[in-house]
C-alpha positions in Angstrom: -14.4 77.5 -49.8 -12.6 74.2 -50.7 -13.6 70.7 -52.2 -11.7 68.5 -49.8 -9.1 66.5 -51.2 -11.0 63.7 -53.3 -14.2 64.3 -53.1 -14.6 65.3 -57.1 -13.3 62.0 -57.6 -16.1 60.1 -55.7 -18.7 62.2 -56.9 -17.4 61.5 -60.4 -17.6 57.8 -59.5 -21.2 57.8 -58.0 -22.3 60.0 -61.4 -21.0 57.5 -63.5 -22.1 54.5 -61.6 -25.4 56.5 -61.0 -26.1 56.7 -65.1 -25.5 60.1 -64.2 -28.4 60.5 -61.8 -26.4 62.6 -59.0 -27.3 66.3 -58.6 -25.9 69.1 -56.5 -28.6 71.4 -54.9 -27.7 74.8 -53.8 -28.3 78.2 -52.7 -24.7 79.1 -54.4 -24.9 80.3 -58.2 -24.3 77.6 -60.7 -21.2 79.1 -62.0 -20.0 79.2 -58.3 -20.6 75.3 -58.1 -19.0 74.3 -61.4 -15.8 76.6 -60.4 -16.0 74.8 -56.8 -16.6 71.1 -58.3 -14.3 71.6 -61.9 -13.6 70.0 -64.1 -16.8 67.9 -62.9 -19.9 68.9 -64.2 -23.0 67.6 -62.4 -26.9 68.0 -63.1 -27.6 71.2 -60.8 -29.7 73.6 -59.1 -28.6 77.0 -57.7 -30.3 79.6 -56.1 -32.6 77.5 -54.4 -33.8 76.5 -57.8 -34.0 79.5 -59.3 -31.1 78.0 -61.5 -31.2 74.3 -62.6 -29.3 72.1 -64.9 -31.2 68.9 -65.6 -35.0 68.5 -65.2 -37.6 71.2 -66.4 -36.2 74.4 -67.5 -36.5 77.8 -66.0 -36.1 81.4 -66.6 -33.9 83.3 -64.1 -35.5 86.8 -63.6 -33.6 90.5 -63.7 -33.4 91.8 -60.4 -35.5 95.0 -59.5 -34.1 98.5 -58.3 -35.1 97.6 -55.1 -32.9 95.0 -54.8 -30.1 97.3 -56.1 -30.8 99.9 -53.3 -30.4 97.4 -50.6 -27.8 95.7 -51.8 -26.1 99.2 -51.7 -27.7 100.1 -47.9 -26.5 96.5 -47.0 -22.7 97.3 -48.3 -22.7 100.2 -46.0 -23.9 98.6 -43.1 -22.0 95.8 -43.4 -18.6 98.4 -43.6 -19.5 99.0 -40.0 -18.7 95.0 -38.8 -15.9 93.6 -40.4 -16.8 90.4 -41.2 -19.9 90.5 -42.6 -20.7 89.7 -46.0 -22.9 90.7 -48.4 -23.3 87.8 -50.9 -24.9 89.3 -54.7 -26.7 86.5 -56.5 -28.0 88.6 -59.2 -31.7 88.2 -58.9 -31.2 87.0 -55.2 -29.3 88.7 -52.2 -27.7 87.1 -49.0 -26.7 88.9 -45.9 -24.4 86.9 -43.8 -23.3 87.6 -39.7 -21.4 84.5 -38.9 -18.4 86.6 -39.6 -19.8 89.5 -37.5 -23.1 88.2 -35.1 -23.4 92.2 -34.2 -24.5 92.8 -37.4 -27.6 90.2 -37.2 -29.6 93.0 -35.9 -28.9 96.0 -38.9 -29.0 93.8 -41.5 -32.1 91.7 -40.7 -33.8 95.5 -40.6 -32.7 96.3 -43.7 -34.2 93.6 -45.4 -37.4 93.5 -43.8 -37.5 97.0 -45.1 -37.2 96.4 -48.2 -39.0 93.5 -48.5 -41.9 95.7 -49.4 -40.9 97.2 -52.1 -40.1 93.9 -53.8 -42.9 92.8 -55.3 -42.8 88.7 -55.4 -40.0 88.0 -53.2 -39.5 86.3 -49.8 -37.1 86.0 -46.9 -35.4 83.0 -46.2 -33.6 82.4 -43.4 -30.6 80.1 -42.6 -27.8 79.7 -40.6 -27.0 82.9 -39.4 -27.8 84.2 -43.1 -31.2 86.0 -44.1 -31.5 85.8 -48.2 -34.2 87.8 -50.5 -35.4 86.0 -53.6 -37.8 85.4 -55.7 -40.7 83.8 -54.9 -42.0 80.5 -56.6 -38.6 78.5 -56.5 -37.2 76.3 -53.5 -34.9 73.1 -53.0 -38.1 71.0 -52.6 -39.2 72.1 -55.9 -36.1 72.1 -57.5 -35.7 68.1 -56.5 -39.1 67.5 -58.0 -38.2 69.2 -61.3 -35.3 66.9 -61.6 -37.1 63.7 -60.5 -39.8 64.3 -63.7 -37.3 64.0 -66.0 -34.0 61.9 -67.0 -31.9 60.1 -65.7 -33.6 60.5 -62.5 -37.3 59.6 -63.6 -38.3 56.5 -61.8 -35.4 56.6 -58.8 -36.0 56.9 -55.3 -34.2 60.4 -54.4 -32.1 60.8 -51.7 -31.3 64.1 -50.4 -28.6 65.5 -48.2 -28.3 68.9 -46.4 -27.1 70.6 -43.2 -29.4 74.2 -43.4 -32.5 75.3 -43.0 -33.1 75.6 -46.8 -32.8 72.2 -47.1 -36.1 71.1 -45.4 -38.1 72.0 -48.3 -35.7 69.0 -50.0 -36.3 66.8 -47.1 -39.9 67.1 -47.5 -39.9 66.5 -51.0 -37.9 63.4 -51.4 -40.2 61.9 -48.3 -43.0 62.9 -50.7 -41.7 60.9 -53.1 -41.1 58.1 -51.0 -37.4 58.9 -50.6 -34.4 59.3 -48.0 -33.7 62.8 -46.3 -30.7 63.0 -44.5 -30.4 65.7 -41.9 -26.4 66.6 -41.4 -26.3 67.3 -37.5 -28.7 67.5 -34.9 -30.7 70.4 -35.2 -34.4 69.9 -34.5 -36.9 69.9 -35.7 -36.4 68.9 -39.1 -38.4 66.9 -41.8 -35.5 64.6 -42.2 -35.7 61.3 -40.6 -32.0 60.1 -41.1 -29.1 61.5 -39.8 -25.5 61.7 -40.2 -23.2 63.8 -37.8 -20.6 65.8 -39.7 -19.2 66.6 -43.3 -16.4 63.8 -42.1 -19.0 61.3 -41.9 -21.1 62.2 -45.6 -17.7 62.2 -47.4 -17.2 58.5 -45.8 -20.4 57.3 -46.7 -20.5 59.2 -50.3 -17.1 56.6 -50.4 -18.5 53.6 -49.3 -21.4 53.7 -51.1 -19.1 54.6 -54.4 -17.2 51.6 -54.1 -20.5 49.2 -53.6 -21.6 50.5 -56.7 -21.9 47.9 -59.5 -18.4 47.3 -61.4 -17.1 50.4 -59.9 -14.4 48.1 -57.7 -13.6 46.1 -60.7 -12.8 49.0 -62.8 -10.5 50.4 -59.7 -12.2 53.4 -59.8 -10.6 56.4 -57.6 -13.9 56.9 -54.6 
């Protein structure tokens, strides 16, 4: 995975222009988005919130043996149909079959299975992806954590995403009066906005960059 080529620069300029009040919301790890996004360093969460930068603080729990055991029962399986990936997110797991749809089947199985031996957890599903983590945590809640605290106390959010996992986000920036901004067409969706591809955020993630206050003036790079 790649940042296309200046995008960190007008994400830099929307932070700054912001007062710093622009956040990345992920299922990725933290340390994955601050490799993906260096040198910039943004107000996060990761793991659907189970990691955040900015807002109220949380504590990411150990994973349990039974994660361990699938995540070995899932490598196995996943030996079988090159192509699929077994992502480890430390106290969360993500099996992925966009690589490999024959897999859907086997690994979808394997952690239902397990799903009741860990105590606490839920299955989320996305875009041909089905992830175990704890329970507790989601965008939606994540977004609300930030939006209690500053520099994003008293703003009205905007929030956009492309996956499943992002409707808990849409729903709580609507609750908060704010803009959700589905990325595609699939239905049905809390979002009420739309935008059609990654080709068309990054132009308006520009455009609205070089609106911003002073931004033009100071001939910074968006």
């Amino acid at each position: 995975m790649r940042v296309p080529p200046g995008l960190i620069e007008t994400l830099e300029s929307l932070h700054a222009g912001l007062g710093g009040a622009l956040a990345l919301v992920s299922g990725r790890r933290l340390a994955f988005l601050d490799a993906l996004f260096a040198p910039l360093r943004l107000p996060a969460a990761g793991l659907h919130g189970l990691e955040r930068r900015g807002g109220t603080p949380c504590a990411l729990p150990s994973p349990p043996p039974a994660l361990d055991a699938l995540r070995e029962r899932a490598g196995a399986l996943s030996m079988r149909y090159p192509g699929a990936v077994v992502e480890d997110k430390g106290a969360a797991l993500a099996l992925h079959w966009r690589g490999n749809p024959a897999a859907a089947a086997g690994l979808r199985a394997l952690a239902e299975a397990a799903l009741g031996e860990l105590s606490g957890y839920r299955l989320q599903s996305g875009d041909q992806v089905l992830e175990l983590r704890p329970e507790g945590a989601d965008k939606g809640s994540a977004i609300l954590a930030m939006l209690d605290a500053s520099p994003f106390l008293g703003r009205r959010p905007v929030f956009v995403g492309d996956d499943h996992t992002d409707e808990h986000g849409f729903a709580a920036v609507r609750e908060r009066g704010g803009i959700a901004v589905l990325v595609g067409d699939r239905q049905p969706s809390e979002a009420r906005h739309r935008l059609p591809d990654a080709s068309a955020v990054r132009a308006w993630l520009t455009d609205g960059a070089a609106r911003l206050p002073g931004l033009r003036q100071k001939g910074a790079r968006a």
